[in-house]
Backbone as a printed PyTorch tensor [residue, N CA C, xyz], in Angstrom:
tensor([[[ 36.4590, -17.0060, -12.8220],
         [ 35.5650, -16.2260, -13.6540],
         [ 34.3390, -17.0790, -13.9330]],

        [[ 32.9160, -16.1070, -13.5610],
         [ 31.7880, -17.1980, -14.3540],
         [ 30.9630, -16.3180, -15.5180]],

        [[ 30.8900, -16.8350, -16.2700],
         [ 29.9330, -16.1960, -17.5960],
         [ 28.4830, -16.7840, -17.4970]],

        [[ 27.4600, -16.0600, -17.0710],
         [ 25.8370, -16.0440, -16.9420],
         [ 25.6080, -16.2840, -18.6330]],

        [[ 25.0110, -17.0820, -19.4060],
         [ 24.7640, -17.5070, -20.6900],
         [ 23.3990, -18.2240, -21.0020]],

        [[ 22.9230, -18.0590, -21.8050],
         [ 21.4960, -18.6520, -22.8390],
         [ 22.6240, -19.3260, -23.9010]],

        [[ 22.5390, -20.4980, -23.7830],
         [ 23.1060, -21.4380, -25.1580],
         [ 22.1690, -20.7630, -26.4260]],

        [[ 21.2020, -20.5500, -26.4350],
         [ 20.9360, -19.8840, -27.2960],
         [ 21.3830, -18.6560, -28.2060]],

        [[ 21.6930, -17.9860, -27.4420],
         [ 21.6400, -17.0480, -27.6110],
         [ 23.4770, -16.4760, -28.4600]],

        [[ 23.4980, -15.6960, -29.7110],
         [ 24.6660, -15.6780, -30.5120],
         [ 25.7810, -14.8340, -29.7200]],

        [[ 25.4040, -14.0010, -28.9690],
         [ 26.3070, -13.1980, -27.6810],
         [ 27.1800, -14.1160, -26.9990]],

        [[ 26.2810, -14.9270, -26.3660],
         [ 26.5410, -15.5160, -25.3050],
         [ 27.9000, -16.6070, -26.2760]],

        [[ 27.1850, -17.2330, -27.2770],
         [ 28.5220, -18.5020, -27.8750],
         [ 29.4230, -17.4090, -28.1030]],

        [[ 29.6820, -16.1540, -28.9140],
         [ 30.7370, -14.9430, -29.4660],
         [ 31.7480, -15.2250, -27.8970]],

        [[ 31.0820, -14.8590, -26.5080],
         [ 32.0240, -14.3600, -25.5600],
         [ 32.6280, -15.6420, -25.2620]],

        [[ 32.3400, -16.9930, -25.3460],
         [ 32.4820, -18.1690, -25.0160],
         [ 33.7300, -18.4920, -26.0350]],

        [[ 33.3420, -18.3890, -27.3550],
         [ 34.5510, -18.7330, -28.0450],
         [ 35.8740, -17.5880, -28.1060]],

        [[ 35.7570, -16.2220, -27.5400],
         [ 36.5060, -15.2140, -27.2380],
         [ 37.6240, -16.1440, -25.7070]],

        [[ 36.8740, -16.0760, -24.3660],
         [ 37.4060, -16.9070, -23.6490],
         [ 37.7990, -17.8960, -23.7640]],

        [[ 37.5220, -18.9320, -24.8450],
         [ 37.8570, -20.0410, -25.0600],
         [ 39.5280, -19.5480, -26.1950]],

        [[ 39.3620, -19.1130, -26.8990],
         [ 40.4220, -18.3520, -27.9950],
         [ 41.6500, -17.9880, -26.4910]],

        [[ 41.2990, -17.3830, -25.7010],
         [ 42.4700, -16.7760, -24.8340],
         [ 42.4390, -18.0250, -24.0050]],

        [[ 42.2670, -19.0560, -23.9120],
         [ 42.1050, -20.1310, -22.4510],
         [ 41.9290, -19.2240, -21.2520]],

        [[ 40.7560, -19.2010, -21.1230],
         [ 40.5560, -18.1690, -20.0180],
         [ 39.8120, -19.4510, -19.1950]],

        [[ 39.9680, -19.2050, -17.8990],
         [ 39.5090, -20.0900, -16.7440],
         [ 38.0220, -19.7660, -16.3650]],

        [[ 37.5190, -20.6240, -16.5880],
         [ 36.0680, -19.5650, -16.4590],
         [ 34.9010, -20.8850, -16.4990]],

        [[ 33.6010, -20.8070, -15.5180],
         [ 32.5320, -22.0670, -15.4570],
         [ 31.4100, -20.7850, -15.8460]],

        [[ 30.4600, -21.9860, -16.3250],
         [ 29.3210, -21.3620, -17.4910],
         [ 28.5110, -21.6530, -16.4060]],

        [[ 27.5820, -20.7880, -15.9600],
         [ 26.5020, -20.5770, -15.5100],
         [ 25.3290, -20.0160, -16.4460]],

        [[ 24.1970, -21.4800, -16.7620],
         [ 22.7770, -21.5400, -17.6440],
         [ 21.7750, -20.7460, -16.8410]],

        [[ 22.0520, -19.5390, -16.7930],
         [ 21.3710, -18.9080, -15.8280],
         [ 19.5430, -19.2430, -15.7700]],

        [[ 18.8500, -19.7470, -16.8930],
         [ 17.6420, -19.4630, -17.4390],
         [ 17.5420, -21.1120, -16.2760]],

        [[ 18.4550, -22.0620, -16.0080],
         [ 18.3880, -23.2970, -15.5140],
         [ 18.4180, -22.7620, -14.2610]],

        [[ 19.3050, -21.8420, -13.5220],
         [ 20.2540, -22.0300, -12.4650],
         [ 20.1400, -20.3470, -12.1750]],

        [[ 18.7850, -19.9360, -12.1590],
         [ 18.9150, -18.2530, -12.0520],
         [ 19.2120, -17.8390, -10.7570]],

        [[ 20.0890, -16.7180, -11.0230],
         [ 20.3700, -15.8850,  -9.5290],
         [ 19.0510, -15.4910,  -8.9100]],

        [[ 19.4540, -15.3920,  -7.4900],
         [ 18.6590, -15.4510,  -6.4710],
         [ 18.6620, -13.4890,  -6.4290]],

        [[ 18.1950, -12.9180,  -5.3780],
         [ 17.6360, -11.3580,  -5.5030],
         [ 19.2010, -11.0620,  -4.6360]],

        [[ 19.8930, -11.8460,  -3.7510],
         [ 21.0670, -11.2610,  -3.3970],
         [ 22.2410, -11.9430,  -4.1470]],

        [[ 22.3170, -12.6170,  -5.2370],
         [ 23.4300, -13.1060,  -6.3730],
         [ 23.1270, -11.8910,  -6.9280]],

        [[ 21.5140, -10.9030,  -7.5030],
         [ 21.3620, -10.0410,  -8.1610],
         [ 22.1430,  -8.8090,  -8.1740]],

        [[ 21.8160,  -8.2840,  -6.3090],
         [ 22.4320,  -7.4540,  -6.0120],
         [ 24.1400,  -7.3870,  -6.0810]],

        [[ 24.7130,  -8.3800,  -5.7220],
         [ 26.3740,  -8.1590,  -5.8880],
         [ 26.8030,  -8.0170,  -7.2410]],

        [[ 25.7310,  -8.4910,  -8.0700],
         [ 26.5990,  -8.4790,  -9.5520],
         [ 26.2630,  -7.3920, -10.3800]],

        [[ 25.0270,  -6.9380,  -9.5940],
         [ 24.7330,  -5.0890, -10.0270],
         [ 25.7240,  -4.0080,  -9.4830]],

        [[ 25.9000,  -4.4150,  -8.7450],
         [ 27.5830,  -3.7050,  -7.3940],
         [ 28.3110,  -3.6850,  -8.4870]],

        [[ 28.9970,  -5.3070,  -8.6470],
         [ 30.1070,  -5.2990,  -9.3040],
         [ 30.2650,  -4.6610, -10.9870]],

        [[ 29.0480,  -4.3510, -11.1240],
         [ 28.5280,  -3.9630, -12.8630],
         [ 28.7410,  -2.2670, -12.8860]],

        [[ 28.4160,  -2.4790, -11.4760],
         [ 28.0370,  -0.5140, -11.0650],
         [ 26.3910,  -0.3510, -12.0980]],

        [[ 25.6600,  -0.7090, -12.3900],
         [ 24.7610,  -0.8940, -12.9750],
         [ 23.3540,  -0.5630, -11.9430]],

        [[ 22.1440,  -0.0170, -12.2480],
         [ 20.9850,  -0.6840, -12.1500],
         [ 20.1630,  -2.0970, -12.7340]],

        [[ 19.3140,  -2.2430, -11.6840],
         [ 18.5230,  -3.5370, -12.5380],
         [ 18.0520,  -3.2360, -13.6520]],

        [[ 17.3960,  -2.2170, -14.0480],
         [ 16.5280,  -1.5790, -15.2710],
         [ 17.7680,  -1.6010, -16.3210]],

        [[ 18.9660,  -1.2900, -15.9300],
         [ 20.1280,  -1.1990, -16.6390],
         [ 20.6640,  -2.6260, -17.4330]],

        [[ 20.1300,  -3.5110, -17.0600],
         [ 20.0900,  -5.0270, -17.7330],
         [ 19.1480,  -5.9730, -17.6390]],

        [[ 18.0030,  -5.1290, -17.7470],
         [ 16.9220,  -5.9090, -18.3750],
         [ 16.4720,  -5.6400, -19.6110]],

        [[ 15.8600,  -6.9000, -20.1880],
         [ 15.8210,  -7.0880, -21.3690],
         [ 14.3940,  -6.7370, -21.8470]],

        [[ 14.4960,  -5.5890, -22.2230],
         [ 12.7210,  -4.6080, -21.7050],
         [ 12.0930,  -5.0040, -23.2280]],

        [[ 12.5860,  -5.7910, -24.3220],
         [ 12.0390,  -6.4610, -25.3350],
         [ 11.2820,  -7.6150, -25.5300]],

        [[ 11.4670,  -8.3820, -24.3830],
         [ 10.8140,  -9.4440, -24.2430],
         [  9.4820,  -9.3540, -24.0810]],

        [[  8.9980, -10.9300, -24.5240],
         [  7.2950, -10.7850, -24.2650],
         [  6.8580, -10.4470, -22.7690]],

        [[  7.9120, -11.5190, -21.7450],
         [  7.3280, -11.4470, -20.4750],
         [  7.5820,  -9.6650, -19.9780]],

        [[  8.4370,  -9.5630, -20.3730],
         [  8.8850,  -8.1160, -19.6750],
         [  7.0450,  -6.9650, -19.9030]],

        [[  6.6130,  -7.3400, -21.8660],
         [  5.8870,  -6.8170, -21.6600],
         [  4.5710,  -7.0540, -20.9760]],

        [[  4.6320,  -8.1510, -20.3750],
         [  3.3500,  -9.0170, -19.8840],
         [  3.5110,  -8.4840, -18.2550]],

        [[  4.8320,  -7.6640, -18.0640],
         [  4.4510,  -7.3000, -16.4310],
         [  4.6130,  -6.2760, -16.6610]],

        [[  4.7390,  -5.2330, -17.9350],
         [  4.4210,  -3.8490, -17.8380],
         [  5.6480,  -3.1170, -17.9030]],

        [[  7.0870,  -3.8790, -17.6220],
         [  8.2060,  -2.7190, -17.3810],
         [  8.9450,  -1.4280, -18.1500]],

        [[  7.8660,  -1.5940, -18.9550],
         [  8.0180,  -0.1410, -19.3480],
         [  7.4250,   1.1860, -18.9870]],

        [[  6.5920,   0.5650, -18.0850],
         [  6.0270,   1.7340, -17.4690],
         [  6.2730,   1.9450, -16.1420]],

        [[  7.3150,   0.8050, -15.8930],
         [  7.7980,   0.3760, -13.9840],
         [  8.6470,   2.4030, -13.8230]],

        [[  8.9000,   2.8080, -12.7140],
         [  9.6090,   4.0100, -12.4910],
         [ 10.7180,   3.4420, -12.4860]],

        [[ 11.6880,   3.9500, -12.7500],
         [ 13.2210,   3.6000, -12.9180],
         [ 14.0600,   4.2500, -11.7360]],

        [[ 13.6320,   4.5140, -10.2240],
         [ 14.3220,   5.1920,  -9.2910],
         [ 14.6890,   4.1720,  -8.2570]],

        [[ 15.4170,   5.1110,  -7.4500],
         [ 16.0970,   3.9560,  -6.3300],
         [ 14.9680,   3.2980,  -5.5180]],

        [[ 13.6360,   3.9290,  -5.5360],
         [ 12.5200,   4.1560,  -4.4630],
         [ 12.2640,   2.0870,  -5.2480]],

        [[ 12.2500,   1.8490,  -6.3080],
         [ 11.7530,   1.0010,  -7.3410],
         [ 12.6820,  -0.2690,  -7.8130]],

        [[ 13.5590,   0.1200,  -6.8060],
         [ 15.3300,  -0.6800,  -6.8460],
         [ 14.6170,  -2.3050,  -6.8270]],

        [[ 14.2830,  -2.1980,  -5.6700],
         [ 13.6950,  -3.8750,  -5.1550],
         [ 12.5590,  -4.2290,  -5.7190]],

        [[ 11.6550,  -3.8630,  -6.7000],
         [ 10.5060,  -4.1060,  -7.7520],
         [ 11.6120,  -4.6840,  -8.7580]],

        [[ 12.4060,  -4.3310,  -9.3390],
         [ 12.6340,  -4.5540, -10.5890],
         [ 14.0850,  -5.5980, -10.1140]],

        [[ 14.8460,  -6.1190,  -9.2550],
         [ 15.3880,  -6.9700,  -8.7370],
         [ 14.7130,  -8.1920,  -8.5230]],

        [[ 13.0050,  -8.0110,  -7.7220],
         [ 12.4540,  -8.8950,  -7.2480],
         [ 11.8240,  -9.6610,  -9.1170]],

        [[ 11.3700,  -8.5650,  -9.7680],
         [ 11.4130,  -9.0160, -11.0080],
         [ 12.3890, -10.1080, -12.0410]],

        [[ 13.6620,  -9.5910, -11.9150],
         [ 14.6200, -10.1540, -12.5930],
         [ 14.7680, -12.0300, -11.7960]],

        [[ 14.5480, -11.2910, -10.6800],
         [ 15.0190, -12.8120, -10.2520],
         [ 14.0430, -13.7700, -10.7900]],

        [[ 12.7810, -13.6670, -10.3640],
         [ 11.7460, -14.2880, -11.1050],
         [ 11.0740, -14.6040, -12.0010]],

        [[ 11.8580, -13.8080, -13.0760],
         [ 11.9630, -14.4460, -14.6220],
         [ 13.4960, -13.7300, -15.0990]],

        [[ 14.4360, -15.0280, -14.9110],
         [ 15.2480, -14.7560, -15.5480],
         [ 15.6690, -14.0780, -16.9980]],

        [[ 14.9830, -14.7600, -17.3910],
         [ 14.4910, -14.3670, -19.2760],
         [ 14.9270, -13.0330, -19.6930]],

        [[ 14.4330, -12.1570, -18.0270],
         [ 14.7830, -10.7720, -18.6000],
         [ 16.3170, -10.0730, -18.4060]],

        [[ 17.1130, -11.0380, -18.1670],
         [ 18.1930, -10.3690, -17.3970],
         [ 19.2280, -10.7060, -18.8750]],

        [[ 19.5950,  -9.6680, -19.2440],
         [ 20.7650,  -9.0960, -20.1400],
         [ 22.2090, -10.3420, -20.0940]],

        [[ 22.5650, -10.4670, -21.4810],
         [ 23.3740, -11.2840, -21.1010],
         [ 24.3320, -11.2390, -22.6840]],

        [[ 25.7730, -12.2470, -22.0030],
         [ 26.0970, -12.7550, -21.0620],
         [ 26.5560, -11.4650, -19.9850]],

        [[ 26.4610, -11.5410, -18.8260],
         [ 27.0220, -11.1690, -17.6110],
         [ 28.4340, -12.0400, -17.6260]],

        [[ 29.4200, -11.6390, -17.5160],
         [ 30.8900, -12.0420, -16.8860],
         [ 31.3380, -11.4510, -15.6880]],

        [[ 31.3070, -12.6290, -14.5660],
         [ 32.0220, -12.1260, -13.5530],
         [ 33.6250, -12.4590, -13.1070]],

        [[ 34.4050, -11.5440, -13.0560],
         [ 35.8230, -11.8900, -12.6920],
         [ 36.3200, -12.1570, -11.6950]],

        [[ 37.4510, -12.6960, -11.4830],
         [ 37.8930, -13.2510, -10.1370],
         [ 38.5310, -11.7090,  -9.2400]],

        [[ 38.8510, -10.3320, -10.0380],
         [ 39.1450,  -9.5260,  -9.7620],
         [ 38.4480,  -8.7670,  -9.2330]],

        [[ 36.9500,  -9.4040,  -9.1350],
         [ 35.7660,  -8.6860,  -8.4300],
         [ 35.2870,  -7.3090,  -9.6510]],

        [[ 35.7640,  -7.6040, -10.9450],
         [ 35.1480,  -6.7940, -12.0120],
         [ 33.8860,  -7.7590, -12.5950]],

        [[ 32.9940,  -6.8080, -13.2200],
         [ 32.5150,  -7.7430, -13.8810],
         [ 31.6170,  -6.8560, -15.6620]],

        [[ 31.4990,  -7.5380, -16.4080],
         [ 31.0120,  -6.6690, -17.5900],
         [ 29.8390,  -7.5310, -17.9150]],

        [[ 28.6790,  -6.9210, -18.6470],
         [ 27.6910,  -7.5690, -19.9410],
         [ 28.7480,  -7.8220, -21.0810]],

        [[ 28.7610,  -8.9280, -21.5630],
         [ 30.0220,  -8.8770, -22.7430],
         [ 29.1770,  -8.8780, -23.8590]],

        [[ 28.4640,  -8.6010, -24.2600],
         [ 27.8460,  -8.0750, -25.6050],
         [ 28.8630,  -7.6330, -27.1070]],

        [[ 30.3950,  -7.6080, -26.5760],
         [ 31.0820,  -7.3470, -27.4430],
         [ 32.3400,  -8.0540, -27.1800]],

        [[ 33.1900,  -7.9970, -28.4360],
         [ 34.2610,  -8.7670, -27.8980],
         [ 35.2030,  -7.9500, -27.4190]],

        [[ 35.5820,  -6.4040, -26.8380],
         [ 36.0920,  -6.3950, -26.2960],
         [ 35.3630,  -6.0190, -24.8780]],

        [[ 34.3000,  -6.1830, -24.8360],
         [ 33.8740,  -5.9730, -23.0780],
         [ 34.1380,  -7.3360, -22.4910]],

        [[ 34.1780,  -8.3870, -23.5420],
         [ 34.5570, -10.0880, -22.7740],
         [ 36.2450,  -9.2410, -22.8980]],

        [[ 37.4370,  -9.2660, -23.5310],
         [ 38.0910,  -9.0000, -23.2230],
         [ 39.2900,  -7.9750, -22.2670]],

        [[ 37.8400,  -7.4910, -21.6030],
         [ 38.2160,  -6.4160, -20.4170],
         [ 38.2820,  -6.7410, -19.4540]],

        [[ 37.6850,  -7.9250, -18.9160],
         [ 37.4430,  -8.6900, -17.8110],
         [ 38.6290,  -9.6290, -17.8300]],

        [[ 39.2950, -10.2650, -19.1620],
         [ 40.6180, -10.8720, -18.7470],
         [ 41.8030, -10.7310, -17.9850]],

        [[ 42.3390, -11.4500, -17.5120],
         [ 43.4580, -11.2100, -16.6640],
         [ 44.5230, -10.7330, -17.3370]],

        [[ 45.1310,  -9.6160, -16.6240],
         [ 46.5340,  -9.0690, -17.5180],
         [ 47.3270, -10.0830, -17.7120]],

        [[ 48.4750, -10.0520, -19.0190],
         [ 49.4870, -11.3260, -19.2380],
         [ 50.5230, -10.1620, -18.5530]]])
């Protein structure tokens, strides 16, 4: 399992000490250090069942400094807003948890981190 995380950020420590509470097996990826590339993007939008627009963080300054609120939100617009994310991480929703089960959730809550755990 890897959890995409901003040390900053109060989400990201919540799902950390959730996995940590269950000893869950799992490496921290500082994504803002170590950002996914446009095809790390795509598999973990697969595995999310998600769009990109669907976890970006359309609050941010940069987001508003390239406009994405006015980007079209269609498939035609898929690879604009991918090619985006990759290139400023900043905007990409988090934490992302990916599972070894090939699931993966935004854990924004403690039980979407706990959906991704392995059955006992």
């Amino acid at each position: 399992m890897e959890i995409w995380i901003n040390p900053d950020c109060s989400k990201c420590r919540s799902a950390l000490s959730v996995l940590d509470a269950e000893q869950a097996d799992y490496t921290v990826r500082r994504y803002l250090e170590d950002p996914p590339n446009e095809l790390e993007l795509r598999e973990v939008l697969t595995r999310l069942g998600l769009e990109p627009w669907d976890i970006a963080r359309t609050g941010e300054p940069t987001a508003a400094g390239l406009g994405l609120d006015g980007w079209s939100r269609t498939p035609a617009d898929r690879d604009r807003w991918i090619r985006a994310l990759a290139a400023h991480p900043v905007l990409i929703q988090r934490p992302i948890i990916t599972a070894d089960d090939g699931s993966a959730v935004v854990g924004r809550s403690e039980e979407a981190v706990r959906s991704v755990l392995p059955r006992q």
